[in-house]
C-alpha positions as a Python dict, from the first residue, in 0.01 Angstrom:
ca = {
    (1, 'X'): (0, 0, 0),
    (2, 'X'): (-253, -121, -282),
    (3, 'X'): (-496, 123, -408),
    (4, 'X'): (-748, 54, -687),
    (5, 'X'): (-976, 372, -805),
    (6, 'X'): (-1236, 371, -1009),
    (7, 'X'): (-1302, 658, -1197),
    (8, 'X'): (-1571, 714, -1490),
    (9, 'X'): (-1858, 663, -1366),
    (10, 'X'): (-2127, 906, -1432),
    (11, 'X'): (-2541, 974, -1532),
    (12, 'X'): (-2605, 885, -1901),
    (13, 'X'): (-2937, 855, -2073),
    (14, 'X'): (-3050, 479, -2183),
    (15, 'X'): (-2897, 375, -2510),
    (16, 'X'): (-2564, 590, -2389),
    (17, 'X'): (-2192, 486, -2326),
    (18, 'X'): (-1938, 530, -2085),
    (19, 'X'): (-1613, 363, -1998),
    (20, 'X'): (-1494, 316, -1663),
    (21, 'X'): (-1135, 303, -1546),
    (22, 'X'): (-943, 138, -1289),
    (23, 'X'): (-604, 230, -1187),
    (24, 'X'): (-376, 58, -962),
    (25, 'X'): (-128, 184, -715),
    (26, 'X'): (108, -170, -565),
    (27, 'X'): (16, -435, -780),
    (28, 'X'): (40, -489, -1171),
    (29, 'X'): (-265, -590, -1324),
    (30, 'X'): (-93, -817, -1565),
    (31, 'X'): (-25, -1093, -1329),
    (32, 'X'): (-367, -1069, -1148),
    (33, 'X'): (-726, -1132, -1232),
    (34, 'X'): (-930, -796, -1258),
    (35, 'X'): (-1317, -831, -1195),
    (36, 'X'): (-1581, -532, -1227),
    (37, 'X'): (-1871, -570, -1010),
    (38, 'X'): (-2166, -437, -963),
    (39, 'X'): (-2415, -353, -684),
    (40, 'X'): (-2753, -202, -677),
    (41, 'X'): (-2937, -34, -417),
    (42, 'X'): (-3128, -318, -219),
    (43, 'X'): (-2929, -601, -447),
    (44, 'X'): (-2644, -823, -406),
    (45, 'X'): (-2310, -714, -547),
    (46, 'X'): (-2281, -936, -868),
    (47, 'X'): (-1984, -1005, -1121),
    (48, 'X'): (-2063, -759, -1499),
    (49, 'X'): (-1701, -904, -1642),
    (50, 'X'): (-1323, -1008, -1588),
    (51, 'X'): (-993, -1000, -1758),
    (52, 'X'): (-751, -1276, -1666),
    (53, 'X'): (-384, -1255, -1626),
    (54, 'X'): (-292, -1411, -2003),
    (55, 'X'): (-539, -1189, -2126),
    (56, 'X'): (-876, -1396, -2124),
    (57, 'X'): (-1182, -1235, -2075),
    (58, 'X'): (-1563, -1340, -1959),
    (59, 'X'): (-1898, -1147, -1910),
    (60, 'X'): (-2220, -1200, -1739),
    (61, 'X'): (-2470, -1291, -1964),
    (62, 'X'): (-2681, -961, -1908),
    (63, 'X'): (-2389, -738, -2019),
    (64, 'X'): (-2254, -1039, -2328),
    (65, 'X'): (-2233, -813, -2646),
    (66, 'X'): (-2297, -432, -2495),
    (67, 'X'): (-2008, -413, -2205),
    (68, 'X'): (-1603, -487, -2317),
    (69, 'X'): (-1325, -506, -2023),
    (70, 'X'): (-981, -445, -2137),
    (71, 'X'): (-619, -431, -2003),
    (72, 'X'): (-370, -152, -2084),
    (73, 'X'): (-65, -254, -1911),
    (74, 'X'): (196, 35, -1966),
    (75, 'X'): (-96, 223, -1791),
    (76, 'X'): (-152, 14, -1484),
    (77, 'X'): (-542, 35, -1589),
    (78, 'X'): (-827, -212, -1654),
    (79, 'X'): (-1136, -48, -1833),
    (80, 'X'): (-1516, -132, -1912),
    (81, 'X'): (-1650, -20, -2191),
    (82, 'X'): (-2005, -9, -2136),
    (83, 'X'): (-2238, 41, -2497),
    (84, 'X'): (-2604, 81, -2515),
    (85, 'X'): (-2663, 95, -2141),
    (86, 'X'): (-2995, 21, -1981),
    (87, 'X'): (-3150, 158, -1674),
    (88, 'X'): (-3138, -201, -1500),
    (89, 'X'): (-2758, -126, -1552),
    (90, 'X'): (-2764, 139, -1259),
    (91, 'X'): (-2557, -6, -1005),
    (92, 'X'): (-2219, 142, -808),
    (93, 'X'): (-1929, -33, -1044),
    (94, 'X'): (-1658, -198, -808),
    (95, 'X'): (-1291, -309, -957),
    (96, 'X'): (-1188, -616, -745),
    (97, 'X'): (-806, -771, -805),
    (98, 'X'): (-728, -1083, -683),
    (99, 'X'): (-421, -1365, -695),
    (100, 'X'): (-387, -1631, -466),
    (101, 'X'): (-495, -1536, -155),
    (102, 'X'): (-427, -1118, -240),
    (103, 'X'): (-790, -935, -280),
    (104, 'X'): (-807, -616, -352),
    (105, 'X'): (-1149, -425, -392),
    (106, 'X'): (-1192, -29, -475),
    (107, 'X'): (-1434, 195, -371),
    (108, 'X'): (-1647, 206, -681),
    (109, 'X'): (-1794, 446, -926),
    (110, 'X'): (-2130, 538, -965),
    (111, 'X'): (-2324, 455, -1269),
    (112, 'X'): (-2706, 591, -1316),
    (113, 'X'): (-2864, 552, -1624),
    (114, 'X'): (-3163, 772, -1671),
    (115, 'X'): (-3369, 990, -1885),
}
């Protein structure tokens, strides 16, 4: 059975950092593309960044130059490393792995940013 858990998520005052984790139980990351996602309250659930198979990596242009997504694959584990956050940037963070027709979402993390 495929699992993928988010953990990291937190509150964290505007200008602050955190870096979110997601594990995975029945598939290796390595060979799939790894997404975080985002969703607000009242907002559609929208792509932050992604980490392809070979290594590649893109970002939404809101997050381009605070937010880095990385691969560790002895650990099974795709991160975001999330600088100088912003309240606009308080949003449930979902890890979604996909390849081929294979789609695999977690449950998400919460992420508030607030003073």
């Amino acid at each position: 059975q495929v699992q993928l858990v988010e953990s990291g998520g937190g509150l964290v005052q505007p200008g602050g950092s955190l870096r979110l984790s997601c594990a995975a139980s029945g598939i290796t990351f390595s060979i799939y593309v790894t997404g975080w996602y985002r969703q607000a309250p009242g907002k559609q659930r929208e792509l932050v960044a992604a980490i392809t198979s070979g290594g590649s990596t893109n970002y939404a242009d809101f997050v381009k130059g605070r937010f880095t997504v990385s691969r560790d694959n002895a650990k099974n584990t795709v991160y975001l490393q999330m600088n100088r956050l912003k309240p606009e940037d308080t949003a449930v963070y979902y890890c979604n792995s996909y390849r081929g027709v294979r789609d695999y979402w977690g449950k998400g993390t919460l992420v508030t940013v607030s003073s």
